[in-house]
Structures are given as structure tokens and as C-alpha cells.
C-alpha positions in Angstrom: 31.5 226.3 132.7 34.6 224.0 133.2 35.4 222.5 129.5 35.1 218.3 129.1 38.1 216.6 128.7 36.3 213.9 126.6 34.4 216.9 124.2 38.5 218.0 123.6 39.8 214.7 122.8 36.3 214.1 119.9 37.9 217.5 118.8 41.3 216.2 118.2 40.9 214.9 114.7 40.0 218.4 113.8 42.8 220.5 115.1 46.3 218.1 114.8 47.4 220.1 111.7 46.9 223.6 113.8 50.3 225.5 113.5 52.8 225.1 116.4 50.9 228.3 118.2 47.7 227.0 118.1 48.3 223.4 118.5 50.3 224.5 121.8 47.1 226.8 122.7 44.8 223.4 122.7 47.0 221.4 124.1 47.1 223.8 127.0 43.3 223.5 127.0 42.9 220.0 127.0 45.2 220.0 130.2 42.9 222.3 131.8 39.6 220.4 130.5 37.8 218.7 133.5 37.2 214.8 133.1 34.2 213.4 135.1 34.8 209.9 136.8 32.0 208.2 134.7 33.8 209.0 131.4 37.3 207.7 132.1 36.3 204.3 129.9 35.1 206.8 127.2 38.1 208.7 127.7 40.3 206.0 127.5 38.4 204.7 123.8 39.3 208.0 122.4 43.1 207.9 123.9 43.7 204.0 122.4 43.5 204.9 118.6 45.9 207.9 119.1 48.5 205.2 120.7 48.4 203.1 117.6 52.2 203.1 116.7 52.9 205.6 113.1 54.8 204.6 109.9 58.2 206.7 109.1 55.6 208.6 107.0 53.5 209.9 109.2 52.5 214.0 109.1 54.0 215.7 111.3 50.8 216.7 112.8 50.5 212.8 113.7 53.4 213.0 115.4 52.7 214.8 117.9 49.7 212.2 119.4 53.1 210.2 119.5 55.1 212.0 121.6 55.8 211.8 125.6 55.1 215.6 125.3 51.3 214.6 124.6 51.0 211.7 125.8 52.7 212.6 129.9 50.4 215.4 130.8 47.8 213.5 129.6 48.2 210.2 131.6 49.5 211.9 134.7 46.0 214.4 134.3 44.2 210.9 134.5 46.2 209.4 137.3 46.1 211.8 139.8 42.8 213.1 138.6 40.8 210.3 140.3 40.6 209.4 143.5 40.9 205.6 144.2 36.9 205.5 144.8 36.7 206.7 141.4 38.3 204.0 139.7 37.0 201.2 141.4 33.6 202.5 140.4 34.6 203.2 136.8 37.5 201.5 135.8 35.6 198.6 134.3 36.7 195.5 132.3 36.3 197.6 128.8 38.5 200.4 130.5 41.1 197.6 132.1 41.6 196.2 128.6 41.2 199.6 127.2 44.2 200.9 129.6 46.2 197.6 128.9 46.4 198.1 124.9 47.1 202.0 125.1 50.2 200.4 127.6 51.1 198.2 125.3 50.9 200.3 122.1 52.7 203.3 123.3 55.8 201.2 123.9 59.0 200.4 125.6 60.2 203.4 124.8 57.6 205.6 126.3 58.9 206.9 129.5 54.9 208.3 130.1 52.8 204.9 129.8 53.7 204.2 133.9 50.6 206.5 134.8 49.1 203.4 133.1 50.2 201.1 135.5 49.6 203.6 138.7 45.8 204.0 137.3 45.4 200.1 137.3 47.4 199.9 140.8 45.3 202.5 142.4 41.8 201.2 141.4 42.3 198.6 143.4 39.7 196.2 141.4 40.8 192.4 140.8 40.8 193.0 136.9 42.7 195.6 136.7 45.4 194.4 139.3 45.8 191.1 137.5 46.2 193.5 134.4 49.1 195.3 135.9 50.6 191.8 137.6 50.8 190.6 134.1 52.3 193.8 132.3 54.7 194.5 135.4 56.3 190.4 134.7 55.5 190.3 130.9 56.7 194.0 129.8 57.9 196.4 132.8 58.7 200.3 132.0 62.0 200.8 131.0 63.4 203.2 134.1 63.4 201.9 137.9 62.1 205.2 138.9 58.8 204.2 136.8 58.5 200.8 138.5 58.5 202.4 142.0 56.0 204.7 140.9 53.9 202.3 139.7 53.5 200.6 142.9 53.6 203.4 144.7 49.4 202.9 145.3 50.2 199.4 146.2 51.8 200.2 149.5 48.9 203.6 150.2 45.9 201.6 149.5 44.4 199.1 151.7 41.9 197.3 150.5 42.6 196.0 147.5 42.8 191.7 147.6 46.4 190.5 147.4 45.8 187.4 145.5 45.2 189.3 142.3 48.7 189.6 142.4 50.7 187.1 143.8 52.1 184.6 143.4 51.9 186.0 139.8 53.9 188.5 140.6 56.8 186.9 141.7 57.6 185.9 138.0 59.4 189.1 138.2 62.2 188.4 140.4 64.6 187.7 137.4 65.1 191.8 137.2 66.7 193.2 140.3 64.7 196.4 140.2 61.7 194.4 140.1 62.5 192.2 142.2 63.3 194.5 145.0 60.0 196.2 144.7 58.2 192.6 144.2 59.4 191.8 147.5 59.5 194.6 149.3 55.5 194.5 148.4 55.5 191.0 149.7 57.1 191.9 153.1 54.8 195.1 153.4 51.7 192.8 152.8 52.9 190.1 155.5 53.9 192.7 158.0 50.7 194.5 157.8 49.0 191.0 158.1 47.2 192.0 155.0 48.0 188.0 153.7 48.7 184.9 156.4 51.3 183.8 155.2 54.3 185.6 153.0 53.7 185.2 149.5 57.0 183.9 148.3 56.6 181.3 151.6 57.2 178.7 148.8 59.8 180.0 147.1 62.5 179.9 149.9 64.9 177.9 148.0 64.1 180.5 145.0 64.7 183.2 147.1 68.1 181.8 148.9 69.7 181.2 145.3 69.1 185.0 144.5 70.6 185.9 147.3 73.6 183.5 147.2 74.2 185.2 144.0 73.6 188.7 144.3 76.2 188.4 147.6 78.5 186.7 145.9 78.9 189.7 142.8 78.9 192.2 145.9 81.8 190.3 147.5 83.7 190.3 143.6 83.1 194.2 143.7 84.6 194.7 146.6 87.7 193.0 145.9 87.9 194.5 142.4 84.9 197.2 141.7 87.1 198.2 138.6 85.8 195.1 136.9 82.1 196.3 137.1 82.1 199.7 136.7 83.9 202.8 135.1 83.0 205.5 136.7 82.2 206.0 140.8 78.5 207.0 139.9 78.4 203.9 138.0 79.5 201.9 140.9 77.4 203.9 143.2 74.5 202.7 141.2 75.2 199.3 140.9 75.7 199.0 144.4 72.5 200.8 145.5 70.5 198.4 143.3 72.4 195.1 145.0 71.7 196.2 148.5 67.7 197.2 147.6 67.9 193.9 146.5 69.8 192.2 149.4 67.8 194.0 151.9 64.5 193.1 150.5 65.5 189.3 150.1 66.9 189.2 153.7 63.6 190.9 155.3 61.8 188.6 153.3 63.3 185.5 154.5 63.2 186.6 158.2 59.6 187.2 157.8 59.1 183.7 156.4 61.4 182.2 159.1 62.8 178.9 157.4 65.9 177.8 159.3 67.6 176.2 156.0 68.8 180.0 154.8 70.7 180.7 157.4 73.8 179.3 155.6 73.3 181.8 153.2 72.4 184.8 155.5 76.0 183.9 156.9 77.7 184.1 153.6 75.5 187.8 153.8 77.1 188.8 157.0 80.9 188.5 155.2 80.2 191.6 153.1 81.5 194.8 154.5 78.6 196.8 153.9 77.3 198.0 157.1 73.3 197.9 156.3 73.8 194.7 154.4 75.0 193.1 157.6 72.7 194.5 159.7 69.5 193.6 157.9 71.5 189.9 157.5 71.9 190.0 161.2 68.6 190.7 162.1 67.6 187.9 159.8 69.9 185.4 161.9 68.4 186.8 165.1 65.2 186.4 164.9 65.5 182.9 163.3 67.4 182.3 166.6 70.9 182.6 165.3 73.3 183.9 168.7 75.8 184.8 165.8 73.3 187.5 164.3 72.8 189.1 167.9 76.1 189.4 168.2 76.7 191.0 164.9 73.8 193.4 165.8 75.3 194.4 169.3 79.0 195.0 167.0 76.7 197.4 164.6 74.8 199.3 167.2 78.5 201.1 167.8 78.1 202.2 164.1 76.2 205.5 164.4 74.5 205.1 160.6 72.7 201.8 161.0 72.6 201.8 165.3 68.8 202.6 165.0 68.0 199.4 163.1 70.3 197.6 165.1 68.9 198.9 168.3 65.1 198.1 166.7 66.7 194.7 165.9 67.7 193.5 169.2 64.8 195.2 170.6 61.9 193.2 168.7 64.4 189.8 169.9 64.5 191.0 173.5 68.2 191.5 173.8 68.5 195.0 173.7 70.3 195.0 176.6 73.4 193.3 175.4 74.1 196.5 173.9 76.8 198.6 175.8 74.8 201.8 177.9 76.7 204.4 175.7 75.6 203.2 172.5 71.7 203.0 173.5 71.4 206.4 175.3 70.0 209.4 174.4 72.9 211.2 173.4 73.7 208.3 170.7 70.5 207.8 169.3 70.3 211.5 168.4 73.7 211.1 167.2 72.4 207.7 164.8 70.1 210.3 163.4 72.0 213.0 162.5 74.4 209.9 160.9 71.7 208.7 158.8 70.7 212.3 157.6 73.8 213.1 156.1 74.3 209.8 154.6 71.4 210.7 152.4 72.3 211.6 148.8 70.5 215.2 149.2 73.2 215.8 151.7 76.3 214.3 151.5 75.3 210.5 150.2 77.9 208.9 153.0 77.8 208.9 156.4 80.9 210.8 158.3 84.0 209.8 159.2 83.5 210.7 163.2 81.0 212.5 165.2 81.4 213.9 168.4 79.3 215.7 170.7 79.8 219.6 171.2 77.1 220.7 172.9 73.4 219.5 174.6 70.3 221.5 176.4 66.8 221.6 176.9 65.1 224.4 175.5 61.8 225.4 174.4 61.9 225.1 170.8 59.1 226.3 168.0 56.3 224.1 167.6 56.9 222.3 170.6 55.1 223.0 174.4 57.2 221.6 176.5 61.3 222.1 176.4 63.4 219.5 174.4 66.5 218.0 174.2 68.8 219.2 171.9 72.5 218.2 170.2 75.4 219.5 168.2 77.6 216.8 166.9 80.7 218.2 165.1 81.1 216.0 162.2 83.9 215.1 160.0 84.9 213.7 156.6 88.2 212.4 155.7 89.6 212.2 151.7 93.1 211.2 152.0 95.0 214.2 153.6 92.0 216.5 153.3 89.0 216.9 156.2 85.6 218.1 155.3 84.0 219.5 159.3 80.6 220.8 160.2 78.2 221.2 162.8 74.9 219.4 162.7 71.8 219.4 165.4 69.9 216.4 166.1 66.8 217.0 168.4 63.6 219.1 167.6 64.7 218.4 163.9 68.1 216.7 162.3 70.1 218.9 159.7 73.2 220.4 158.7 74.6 223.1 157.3 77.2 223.0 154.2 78.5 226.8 155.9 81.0 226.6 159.0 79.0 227.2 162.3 82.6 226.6 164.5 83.1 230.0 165.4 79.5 230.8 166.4 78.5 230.2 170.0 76.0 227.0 170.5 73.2 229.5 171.4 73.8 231.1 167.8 74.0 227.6 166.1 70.8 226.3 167.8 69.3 230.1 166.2 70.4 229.1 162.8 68.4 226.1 163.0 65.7 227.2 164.5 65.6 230.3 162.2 65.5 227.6 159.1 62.9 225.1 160.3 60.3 227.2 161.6 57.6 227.7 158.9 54.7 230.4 159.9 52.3 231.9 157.9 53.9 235.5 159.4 57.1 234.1 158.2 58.1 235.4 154.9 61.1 236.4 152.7 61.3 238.2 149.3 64.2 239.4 147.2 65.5 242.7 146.5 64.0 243.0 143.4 60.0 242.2 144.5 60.0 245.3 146.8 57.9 248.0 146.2 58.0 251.9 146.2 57.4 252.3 149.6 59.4 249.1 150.4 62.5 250.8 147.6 62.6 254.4 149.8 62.2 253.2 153.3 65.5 250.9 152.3 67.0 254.1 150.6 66.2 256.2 153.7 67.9 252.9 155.8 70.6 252.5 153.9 71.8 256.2 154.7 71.6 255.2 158.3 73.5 252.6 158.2 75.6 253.9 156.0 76.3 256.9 158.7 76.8 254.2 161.3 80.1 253.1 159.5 78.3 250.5 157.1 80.9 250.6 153.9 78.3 250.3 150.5 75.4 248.3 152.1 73.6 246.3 149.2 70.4 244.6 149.5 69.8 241.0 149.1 66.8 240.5 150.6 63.7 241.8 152.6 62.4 239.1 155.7 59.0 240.2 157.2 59.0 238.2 160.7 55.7 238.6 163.0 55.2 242.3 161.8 59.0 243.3 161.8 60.7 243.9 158.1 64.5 243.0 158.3 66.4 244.1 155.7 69.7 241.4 154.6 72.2 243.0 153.0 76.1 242.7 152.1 78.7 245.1 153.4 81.7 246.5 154.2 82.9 247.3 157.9 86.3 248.4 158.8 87.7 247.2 155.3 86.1 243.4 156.2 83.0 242.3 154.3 80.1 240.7 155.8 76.4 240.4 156.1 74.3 242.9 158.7 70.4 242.3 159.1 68.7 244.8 160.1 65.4 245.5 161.6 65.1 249.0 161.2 66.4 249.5 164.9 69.4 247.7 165.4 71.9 246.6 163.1 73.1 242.7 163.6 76.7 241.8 161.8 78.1 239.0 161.0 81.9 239.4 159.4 82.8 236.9 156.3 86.1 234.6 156.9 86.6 234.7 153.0 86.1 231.1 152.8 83.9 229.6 150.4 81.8 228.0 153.6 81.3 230.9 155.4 78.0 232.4 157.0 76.4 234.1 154.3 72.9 235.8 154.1 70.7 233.5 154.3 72.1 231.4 157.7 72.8 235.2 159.1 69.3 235.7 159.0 68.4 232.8 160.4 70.6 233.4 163.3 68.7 236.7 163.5 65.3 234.9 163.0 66.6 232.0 165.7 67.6 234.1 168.6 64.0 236.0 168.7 61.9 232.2 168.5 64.4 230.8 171.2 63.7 233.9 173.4 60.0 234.1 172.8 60.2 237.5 170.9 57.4 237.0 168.8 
């Protein structure tokens, strides 16, 4: 019988001053205790007196109801432990207030009492939104991340009424990261035509001083970004907060449509930041603006923002002011791939050039009919020093940090084929999960291999693939080292340049992987 959160936390008076063992050993209970939607308000009047702030004095038993290592599990067990359903039913006024206090008490310090504000979000119910409306202006969380996660249910739920939280809301605009979320709320509620009319409508001339202001310290950092920050990450931060900012003021002002910001959207357009001056563009154009077509038609030959240029002058009907080879098929694939490595999980800019090395239609996993695909060769540039690789746009966009050049397009489509195709017949495991059987029938391989001129082969890993076991392992052959994978029957080998971006083991194997889902060897 599943244990009830609420019995733990009555036992929690009785078990604080438990050595570190035990204390750990409840804790780990009460995270697996079960907690019914109907007692979250009595759940909630056991949590509040445990967020009462502690003297300097306190035992250190005490202590430890104060801590984020308490107090995040516990909140985050709440959150996503409800559905929305729930909490509209039994998030009530006691539990809004209830919620509100523990918020309060816990502190600006706390970096766990944002579950707070997701659990008031997500409910959905008037009293509780106004509750998180008036924390949110009056006494936000202290990191961004934990303002965007707290209106994260904001922007999934549907249902909820608006007007619990705007115009309130908008009292928020003095902080930038609250700001950009404010009013990228805003513009998600008017889009979806969740509101009829945008909620900061009557705050235009609010909204255009903002921006004036925000453009102008973007425009100072590019003449002398020395003055705001000291380190590169430092600047990168500052100037990914300004353009949030920017872009959410811009959308927000195209969506309400009032011609006296255009002055301002103009002033936009003089920063060299390529999305800034699209979304400022798009802005002009569809208030009518020929100078923000025009803008948008210049962009659309900039690979990383051509998509939202292209979507621009698309929704204004002048799509076809954009030259043929920057609007075909070839460059929208090539916008994508663009836009992919500018992401910070790859390389966090987008490249210097791109150029097309290779195209065909293929049958591709997952897909019935054949597809197009690309590789773009794409390049950085440091100073003296080049950074190239080869990415694919099509079925799926990626690239590789190893160097594909030497590898015929057939075996660079395999690699990438061989890593995005999940199946449930699909597996990998490393050398040191195999078992008995698995150990000998490598041993017995090995010597094989090992007879076919295979210097020292050593095991890295074991791929099972539709029934077949391929064994990955490093090697010798003729004095150069390499990779072979090998599926008990043939032997594939792939030599290694030496260089630090070379094919190693794991894109070797997807090559190996590839080739067979390309050809239907299944």
C-alpha cells in the first residue's frame, strides 16, 4: 500500500533530529510517498510552518526543513505531481494563500520556491493566477531560468482567463527578464486570439520608450562592448538578454499595429544584429513600412534568419520580391542547417559560409516516400584559423564536430542516418556490460580478426542492430590505427588521420548502421 505524503510530513516533528543516515532514509521516503489531489491544501498547511524563516540558533536538525535540499524535491514532487485538472479542483483560496506565504517565507534566496509559482500558473483558477501576477511584479525568483519556468504552464494551458493577469502583469516590465517573458506572454495570448485586443494596446508609448532605450545601450556595445562587460560570456549574456527583450517589444508592437513607433522601429533597424533587424523589419512591414520589406528581402540572403525573413514577407504578400535563389529549396534547407549550428549546443554562432556539396532523393528511415536531402560544407573563420565540417539538412538537420570530407556523400548521408534512427531493435552497450557468452564469442572473434591482419584489436563497444551483434573496436592495420566494426562476417575499417576530429567509434558505426537503413538491410 503506497505510503501518504501528508501521514510523512505529520511525522516530521518526530524524526528531524534522526542522524544523517536515517534522516536521508526518510527523506528518501517522503519523496516516494504518494499525495492524493484532495490533500494538496492539507499538504500545503503542514509545509508553511516548516518555511517559517530560523534564528542563527537554530538545531541543526531545523536546518535542514531550511534548506533547497528539502525543500526542491519537495515542491517539484507537488508540481509535477498534479495534473492541471487537479489543481483547479483543489487548489482552493486556503491553498492559494497557503502557497503564497510558503513563497514568500522561503525567500529570495531560495532557488526551489519557483515550483510555487508553476503550481499557481498551472491551476489555472482566477485566485491563484492573480496570486502569481502579484508575486511575479511584487517579488520575482531571483534566476531568469526560474521566471521562464514559471510561466512555462502559461503558454501549455488553454483555458485559463487572461484578465487575472493582465494588465497587472505588465507592472513587471522594469526587469528585462521579466519583461521579455511578460510580453512574450502578451503576444502568445493575442496571436492565439485568446484576448481581442493585445494587452499592453495602451501602453504603446510605454512600450516605445523601452525600446528606444534598450537599442540605444545595444548600439553603445557595439561601438565599445569593453565598457559593459569583462569577459565574452559576460557579453554574450548581456546581449542575449537585450535581443529577448528587443524581439519581444518589436513583435509586440507589430501585433498592436500603431503607426507612431515606427520612428523607433527605424532607430531598431540601425543595429547590426541580424535577428534584431529582422524581427524590426517585419515590424515596419506589416505596419506598411516599404523600408521594412526592403530590409527583409536584404536579410533573406542571410542563411541564419532567411526563414523568418521568408515567413515575413510571406504573411505581407511580397514574397516574391525575394531573388529565386534565396527562396528555393536548396536555400531553405541551407537556412536550417544555419540556424542549427547557431544554437549554443552546437556551435552558438552561425558559420562563416556554406556551400552546397552534394543533394539526392532517397528513401530515408521513418519516412515512406523518398526525400530530399543536402550536405552543405560549412566553415568558420577566427583570424588566420578555419574551423570546416559537413552538415545535412533534409530528413533531419545536424552536424558532426568529426571531419566527414574524406568520406564519400553515400557514407556521410550513412553517418547520419546511422545516428538519428532510433528503434527498439536498435541498441548499443559498452565493453564492460557484456556477458560470458557475449566475453568468449568476442575472444573467439578477436582471434579472427586478429589472423586477418588486425594489429591488437580492443573492444569499445557491442551494437545489436535488427538481430546482428557488431562488435566496435580500436586497432592497428599495417602500422596505421583505426576503428573496424564488425559483424561477425565481415570486417568494415575505417583508418584514423591522427587528428583530434577524426572518425572515431562511434560515427564509424554509424556509417556501418547507415549504409544497411539506406539499402533496406533490415
Amino acid at each position: 500500500m503506497a505510503v501518504s505524503l501528508r501521514q510523512k510530513l505529520h511525522e516530521l516533528p518526530a524524526v528531524v533530529g534522526l542522524d544523517d543516515a536515517e534522516w536521508a532514509r526518510h527523506g528518501d521516503e517522503l519523496l516516494a510517498a504518494s499525495a492524493a489531489p484532495a490533500d494538496l491544501p492539507d499538504i500545503l498547511a503542514l509545509l508553511a510552518p516548516l518555511a517559517e524563516p530560523i534564528g542563527t540558533a537554530a538545531s541543526p536538525a531545523r536546518e535542514r526543513l531550511s534548506d533547497d535540499r528539502f525543500w526542491s524535491p519537495m515542491l517539484e514532487k507537488l508540481w509535477l505531481g498534479f495534473t492541471a485538472g487537479d489543481l483547479g479542483k483543489h487548489l482552493d483560496t486556503a491553498a492559494v494563500t497557503l502557497a503564497a506565504q510558503i513563497y514568500r517565507q522561503l525567500g529570495s534566496t531560495s532557488r526551489a520556491r519557483h515550483h510555487l509559482l508553476r503550481l499557481l500558473a498551472a491551476s489555472g483558477q482566477r485566485d491563484a493566477l492573480k496570486a502569481f501576477t502579484e508575486l511575479v511584479v511584487s517579488d520575482p525568483p531571483g534566476e531568469s531560468n526560474e521566471v521562464l519556468l514559471a510561466f512555462v504552464p502559461l503558454f501549455q494551458h488553454k483555458t485559463y482567463p487572461p484578465d487575472a493577469l493582465f494588465p497587472q502583469l505588465l507592472d513587471a516590465l522594469h526587469d528585462a527578464t521579466l519583461a521579455t517573458v511578460v510580453l512574450d506572454l502578451a503576444n502568445y495570448l493575442a496571436r492565439s486570439r485568446r484576448v481581442a485586443n493585445h494587452p499592453a494596446a495602451s501602453r504603446v508609448d510605454r512600450l516605445g520608450i523601452l525600446l528606444g532605450g534598450v537599442v540605444g545601450r545595444l548600439a553603445r556595445l557595439e561601438e565599445s562592448p569593453q565598457e559593459f562587460a569583462r569577459s565574452a560570456a559576460e557579453l554574450n549574456q548581456i546581449v542575449s538578454e537585450s535581443t529577448g527583450l528587443v524581439v519581444a517589444l518589436v513583435n509586440a508592437l507589430a501585433i498592436i499595429g500603431d503607426a507612431r513607433v515606427t520612428g523607433k522601429l527605424h532607430q531598431t533597424l540601425e543595429l547590426s544584429h541580424r535577428r534584431i533587424r529582422t524581427e524590426a523589419a517585419s515590424a515596419l512591414a506589416r505596419l506598411g513600412d516599404e523600408r521594412g520589406t526592403e530590409v527583409l528581402v536584404e536579410m533573406a540572403a542571410e542563411p541564419v534568419v532567411r526563414l523568418r525573413a521568408l515567413a515575413a514577407l510571406e504573411e505581407v504578400e511580397q514574397l516574391e520580391k525575394v531573388p529565386a535563389e534565396h527562396r528555393s529549396h536548396e536555400a531553405r534547407a541551407a537556412a536550417e542547417l544555419a540556424v542549427r549550428l547557431a544554437l549554443p549546443t552546437y556551435f552558438g554562432a552561425p558559420p562563416n559560409a556554406l556551400e552546397l556539396v552534394d543533394t539526392c532523393s532517397q528513401h530515408w528511415p521513418g519516412y515512406e516516400e523518398a526525400v530530399d536531402c543536402y550536405l552543405f560544407r560549412y566553415e568558420y573563420r577566427a583570424g588566420e584559423r578555419a574551423f570546416e565540417g559537413i552538415g545535412i539538412a533534409g530528413p533531419l538537420v545536424h552536424a558532426f564536430r568529426a571531419d566527414l570530407a574524406d568520406l564519400a556523400p553515400g557514407d556521410i548521408y550513412a553517418a547520419y542516418a546511422g545516428w538519428g534512427t532510433e528503434h527498439e531493435e536498435i541498441r548499443e552497450r559498452s565493453a564492460d556490460e557484456l556477458s560470458a557468452d557475449e566475453q568468449a564469442a568476442w575472444r573467439e572473434r578477436r582471434g579472427q580478426l586478429i589472423e586477418l591482419g588486425y594489429d591488437g584489436p580492443q573492444l569499445i563497444k557491442v551494437g545489436h542492430f535488427f538481430g546482428l551483434t557488431h562488435f566496435v573496436a580500436s586497432s592497428r592495420w599495417h602500422e596505421t590505427p583505426g576503428v573496424l566494426v564488425d559483424d561477425g562476417h565481415r570486417a568494415e575499417w575505417f583508418p584514423s588521420s591522427g587528428a583530434w576530429r577524426t572518425v572515431g567509434p562511434d560515427e564509424a558505426y554509424f556509417i556501418v548502421k547507415g549504409r544497411k537503413l539506406l539499402r533496406g538491410q533490415l
